[in-house]
matplotlib code that plots the C-alpha trace (Angstrom):
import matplotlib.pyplot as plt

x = [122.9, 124.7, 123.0, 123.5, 125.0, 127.1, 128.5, 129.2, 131.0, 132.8, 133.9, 135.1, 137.7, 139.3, 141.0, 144.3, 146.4, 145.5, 146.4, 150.2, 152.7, 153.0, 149.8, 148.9, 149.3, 151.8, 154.2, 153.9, 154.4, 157.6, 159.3, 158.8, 158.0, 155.1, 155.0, 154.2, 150.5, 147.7, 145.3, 143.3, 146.0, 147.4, 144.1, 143.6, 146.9, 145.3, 142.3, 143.7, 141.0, 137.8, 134.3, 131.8, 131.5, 134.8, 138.7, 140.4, 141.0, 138.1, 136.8, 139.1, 137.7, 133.9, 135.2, 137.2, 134.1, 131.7, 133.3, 134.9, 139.0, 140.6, 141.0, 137.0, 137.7, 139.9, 137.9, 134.6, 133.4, 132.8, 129.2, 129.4, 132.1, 130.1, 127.8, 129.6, 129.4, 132.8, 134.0, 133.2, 134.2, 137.7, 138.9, 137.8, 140.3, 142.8, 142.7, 142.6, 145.5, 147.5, 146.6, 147.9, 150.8, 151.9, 150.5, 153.5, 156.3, 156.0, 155.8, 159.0, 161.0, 160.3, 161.7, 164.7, 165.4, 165.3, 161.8, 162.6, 165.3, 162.2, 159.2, 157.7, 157.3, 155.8, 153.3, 152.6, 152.3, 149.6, 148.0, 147.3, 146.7, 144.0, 143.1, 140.2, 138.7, 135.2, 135.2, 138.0, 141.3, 143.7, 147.2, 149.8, 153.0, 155.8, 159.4, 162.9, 165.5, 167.1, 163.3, 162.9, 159.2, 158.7, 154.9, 152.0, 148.7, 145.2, 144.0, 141.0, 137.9, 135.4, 135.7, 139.2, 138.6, 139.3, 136.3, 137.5, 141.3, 142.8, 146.1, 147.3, 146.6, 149.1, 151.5, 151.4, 151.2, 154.6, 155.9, 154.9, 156.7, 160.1, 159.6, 161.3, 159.4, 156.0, 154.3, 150.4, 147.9, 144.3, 142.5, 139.4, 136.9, 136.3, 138.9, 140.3, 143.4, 143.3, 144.0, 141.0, 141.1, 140.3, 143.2, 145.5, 144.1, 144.4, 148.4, 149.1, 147.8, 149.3, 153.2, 152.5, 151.6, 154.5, 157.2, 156.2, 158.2, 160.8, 159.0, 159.4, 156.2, 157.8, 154.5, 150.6, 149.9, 146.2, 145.4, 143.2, 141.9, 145.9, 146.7, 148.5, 149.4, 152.0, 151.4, 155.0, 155.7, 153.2, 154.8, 152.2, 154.8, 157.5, 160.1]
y = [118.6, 115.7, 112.9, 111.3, 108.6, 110.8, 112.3, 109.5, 108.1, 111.6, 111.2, 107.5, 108.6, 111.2, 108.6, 109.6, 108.0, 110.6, 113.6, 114.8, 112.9, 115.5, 115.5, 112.4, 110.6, 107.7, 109.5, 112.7, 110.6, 109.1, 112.6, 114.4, 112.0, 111.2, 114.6, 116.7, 114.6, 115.5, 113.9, 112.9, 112.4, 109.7, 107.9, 107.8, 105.7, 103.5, 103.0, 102.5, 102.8, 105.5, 104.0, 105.0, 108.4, 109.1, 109.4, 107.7, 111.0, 112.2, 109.5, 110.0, 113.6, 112.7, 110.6, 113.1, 115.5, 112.9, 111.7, 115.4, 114.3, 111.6, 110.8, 110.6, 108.4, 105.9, 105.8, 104.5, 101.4, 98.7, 99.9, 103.1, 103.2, 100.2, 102.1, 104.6, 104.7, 103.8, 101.5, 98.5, 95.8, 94.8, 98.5, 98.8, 95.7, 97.3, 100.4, 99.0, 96.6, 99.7, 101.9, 99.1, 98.5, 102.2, 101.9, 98.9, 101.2, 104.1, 101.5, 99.7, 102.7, 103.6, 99.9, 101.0, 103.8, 105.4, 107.0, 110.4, 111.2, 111.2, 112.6, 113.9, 110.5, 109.0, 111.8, 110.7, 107.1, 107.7, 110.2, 107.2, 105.2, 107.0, 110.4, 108.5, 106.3, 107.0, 106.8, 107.0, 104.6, 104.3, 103.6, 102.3, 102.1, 100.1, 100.8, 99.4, 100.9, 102.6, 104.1, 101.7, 100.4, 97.0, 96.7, 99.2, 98.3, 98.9, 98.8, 100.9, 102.5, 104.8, 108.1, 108.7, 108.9, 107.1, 104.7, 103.4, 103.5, 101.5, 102.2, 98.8, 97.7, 99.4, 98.7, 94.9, 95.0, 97.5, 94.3, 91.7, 93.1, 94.0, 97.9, 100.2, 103.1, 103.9, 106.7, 106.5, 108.2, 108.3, 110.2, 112.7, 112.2, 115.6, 116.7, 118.9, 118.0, 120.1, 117.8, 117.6, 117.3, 113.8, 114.1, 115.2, 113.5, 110.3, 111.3, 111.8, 108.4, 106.1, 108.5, 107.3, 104.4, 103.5, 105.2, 102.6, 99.8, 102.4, 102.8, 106.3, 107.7, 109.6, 111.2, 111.4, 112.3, 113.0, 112.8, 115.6, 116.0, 117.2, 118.0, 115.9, 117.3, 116.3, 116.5, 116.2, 118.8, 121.1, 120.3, 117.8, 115.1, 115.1, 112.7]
z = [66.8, 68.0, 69.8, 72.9, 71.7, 69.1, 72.8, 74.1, 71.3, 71.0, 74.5, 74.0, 71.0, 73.4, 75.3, 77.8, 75.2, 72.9, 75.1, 74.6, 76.2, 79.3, 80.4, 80.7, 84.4, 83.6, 81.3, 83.7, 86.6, 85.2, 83.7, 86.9, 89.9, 91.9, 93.5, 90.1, 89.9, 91.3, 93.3, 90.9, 88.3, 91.0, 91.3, 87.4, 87.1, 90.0, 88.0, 85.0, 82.7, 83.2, 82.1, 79.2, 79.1, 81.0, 80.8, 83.9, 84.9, 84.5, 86.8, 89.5, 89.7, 90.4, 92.8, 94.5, 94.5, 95.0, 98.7, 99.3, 99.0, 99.1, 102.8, 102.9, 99.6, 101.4, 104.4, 102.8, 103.2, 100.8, 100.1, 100.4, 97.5, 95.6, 95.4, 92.7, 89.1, 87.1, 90.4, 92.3, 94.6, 92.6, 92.8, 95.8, 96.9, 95.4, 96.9, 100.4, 100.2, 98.4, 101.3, 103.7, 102.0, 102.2, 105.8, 106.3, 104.3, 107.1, 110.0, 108.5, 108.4, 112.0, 112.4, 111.2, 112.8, 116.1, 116.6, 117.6, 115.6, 112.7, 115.1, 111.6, 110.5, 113.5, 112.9, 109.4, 110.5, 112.7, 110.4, 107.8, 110.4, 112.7, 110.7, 108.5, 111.4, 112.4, 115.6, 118.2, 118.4, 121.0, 119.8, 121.8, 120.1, 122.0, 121.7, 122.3, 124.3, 121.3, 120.9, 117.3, 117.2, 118.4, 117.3, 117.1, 119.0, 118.9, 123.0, 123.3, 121.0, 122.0, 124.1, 125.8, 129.3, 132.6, 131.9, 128.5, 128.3, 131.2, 132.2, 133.5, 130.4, 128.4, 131.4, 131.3, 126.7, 127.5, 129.8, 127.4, 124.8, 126.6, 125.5, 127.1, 126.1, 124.6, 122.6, 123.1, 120.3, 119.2, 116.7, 117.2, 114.5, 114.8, 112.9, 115.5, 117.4, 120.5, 123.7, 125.8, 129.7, 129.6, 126.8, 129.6, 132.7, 130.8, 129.8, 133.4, 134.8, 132.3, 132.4, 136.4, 136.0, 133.4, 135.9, 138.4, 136.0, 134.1, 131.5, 129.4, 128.4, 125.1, 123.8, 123.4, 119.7, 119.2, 115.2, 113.8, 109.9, 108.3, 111.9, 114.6, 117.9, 120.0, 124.0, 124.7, 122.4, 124.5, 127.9, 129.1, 129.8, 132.5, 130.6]

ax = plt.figure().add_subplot(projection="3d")
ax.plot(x, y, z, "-o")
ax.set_aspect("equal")
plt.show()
């Protein structure tokens, strides 16, 4: 019976480069696109290499189980994904600026093109920007009159509610920055995207208060786990 060590050497020799050519990430990822990985397959080409007793792959996989998918994966903190075997703080750079950097390719494209002619993509900006966050963000995102985004701001955190999100404050940032119209947005940590009545009451006052200096209020999006819910969409704004 093999030892332990016979294992572990075992599992050393069988290395990615020794799989055929289709299944391994890199080649895979370059015969049929980005698309045809998986999950873990996609994180095994970030890691590059796996660690004793495990394939890159392989690796990718425990951490996929370990944190529960990868949006819990990207949202961890420094020590709480430190604290993993096969990783540490180096990847753990990496991963973050890649993340951010894919965070800056959506917003530059909604630079370059009028907002609501791409409403999907809006969505899936703010999904990578809120959908991970731990506790609740207020977005506001400020627009030119041909609806192109100007900048994207963080105003508020905690609960959404007359208390914490003040609408003269997105009224004079709108000002400041010469926008003509603004979506707002925040995340629920709970995963679920339904718009509260705080949700609502909140929409109302700030649409108001906008109106008062023509500004449009184009939307509220709230940011669920996969899910993002669009208040306009649900006739909760006048514009």
């Amino acid at each position: 019976m093999p030892s332990r060590q016979e294992n572990i050497d075992i599992l050393k020799s069988v290395k990615i480069k020794s799989w055929p050519a289709a299944e391994r990430p890199r080649e895979k990822l370059l015969a049929r696109g980005a698309p045809a990985l998986s999950d873990a397959e996609l994180l095994a080409i970030f890691l590059q290499s796996g660690d004793a007793q495990r394939s890159a792959v392989d690796l990718a996989r425990s951490l996929l189980q370990q944190f529960g998918g990868l949006a819990a994966l990207l949202a961890a903190d420094k020590k709480t994904f430190c604290a993993c075997k096969g990783v540490g703080e180096v990847r753990y750079v990496t991963l973050q600026a890649s993340l951010e950097l894919s965070r800056r390719f959506i917003a530059e494209g909604l630079r370059e093109q009028p907002v609501f002619t791409a409403a999907g993509q809006v969505g899936d900006y703010l999904a990578a920007q809120l959908r991970s966050r731990r506790r609740e963000v207020f977005m506001l995102m400020l627009l030119d009159s041909q609806h192109r985004l100007i900048e994207s701001i963080e105003l508020f955190y905690g609960s959404v509610d007359s208390a914490s999100v003040h609408p003269r404050v997105v009224v004079q940032e709108a000002l400041l920055n010469n926008a003509a119209a603004v979506i707002i947005a925040h995340n629920h940590p709970s995963g679920v995207a339904e718009p509260s009545r705080a949700d609502i009451a909140i929409t109302a006052r700030i649409e108001a208060a906008l109106a008062l200096v023509d500004i449009a209020l184009l939307d509220h999006f709230i940011v669920g786990q996969g899910v993002v819910t669009s208040l306009a969409a649900r006739g909760l704004i006048t514009r």
